[in-house]
N, C-alpha and C positions, 0 to 999 in steps of 0.2 A: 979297797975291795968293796965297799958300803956305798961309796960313790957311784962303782961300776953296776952293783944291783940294780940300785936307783935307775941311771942310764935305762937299762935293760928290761925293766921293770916300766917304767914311762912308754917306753917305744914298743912293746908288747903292746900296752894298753891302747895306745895311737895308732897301732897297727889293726886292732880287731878293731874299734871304732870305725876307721876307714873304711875294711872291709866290710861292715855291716850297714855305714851307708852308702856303697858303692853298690852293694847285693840289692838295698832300698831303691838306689834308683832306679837301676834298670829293670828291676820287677814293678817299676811304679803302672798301672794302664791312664794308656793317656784317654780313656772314654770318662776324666773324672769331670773336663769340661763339656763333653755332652749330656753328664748326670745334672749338672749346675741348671739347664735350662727347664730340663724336669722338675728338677725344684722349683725353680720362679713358677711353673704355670701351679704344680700342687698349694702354692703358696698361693697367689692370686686368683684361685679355687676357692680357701680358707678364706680369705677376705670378703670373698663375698662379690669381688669383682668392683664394689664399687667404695665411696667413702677416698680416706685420703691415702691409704695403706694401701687398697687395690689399683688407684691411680699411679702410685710411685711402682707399683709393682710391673704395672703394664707401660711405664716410661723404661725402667732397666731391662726389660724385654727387649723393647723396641730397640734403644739402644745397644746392647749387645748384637741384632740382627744388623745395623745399620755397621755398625765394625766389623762381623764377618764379611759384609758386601763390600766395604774398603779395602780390609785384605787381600778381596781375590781381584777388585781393581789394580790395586797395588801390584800383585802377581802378574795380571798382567800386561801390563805395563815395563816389567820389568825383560815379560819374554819380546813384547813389543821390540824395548832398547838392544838386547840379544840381536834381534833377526838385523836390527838397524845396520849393526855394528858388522854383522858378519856379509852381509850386501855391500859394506864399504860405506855407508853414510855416515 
C-alpha cells in the first residue's frame, strides 16, 4: 500500500510539472527575440557607441542582421527547390 502512494504521489507531481510547463510554453511570446535587438542598441547607446564594448556591440548587431538575411535566403531557396520539384526538375 506505501509503495502504491509513492507511485501515485510521484506521478501527480510529474503530472502538474508537465502541465505547468506545457501551460509555459505555449503562453511563451515569441516577440522575446525582437526585445533582444532593442537591447543591443539601448546597450550600445550606454557604451557610448565607441571604445571596445560599443565596437563588440555594433559587430553582434551586425551580425545577428547578417543571420536574419541568411535565413530568409535559406527560405528561399527552399521555395525555389519546391517550385523546382513540382515543374518536374
Amino acid at each position: 500500500m506505501t509503495k502504491m502512494r509513492t507511485i501515485v504521489r510521484t506521478s501527480g507531481i510529474g503530472a502538474v510539472f508537465a502541465a505547468g510547463y506545457l501551460c509555459g510554453v505555449l503562453t511563451q511570446p515569441p516577440a522575446a527575440e525582437a526585445q533582444m535587438g532593442d537591447l543591443m542598441k539601448q546597450a550600445t547607446d550606454a557604451a557610448g557607441g565607441g571604445g571596445a564594448l560599443g565596437t563588440a556591440m555594433k559587430l553582434g548587431t551586425s551580425i545577428t542582421e547578417m543571420q536574419k538575411n541568411v535565413d530568409g535566403l535559406q527560405q528561399n531557396i527552399k521555395v525555389l527547390e519546391e517550385i523546382k520539384t513540382a515543374l518536374g526538375g
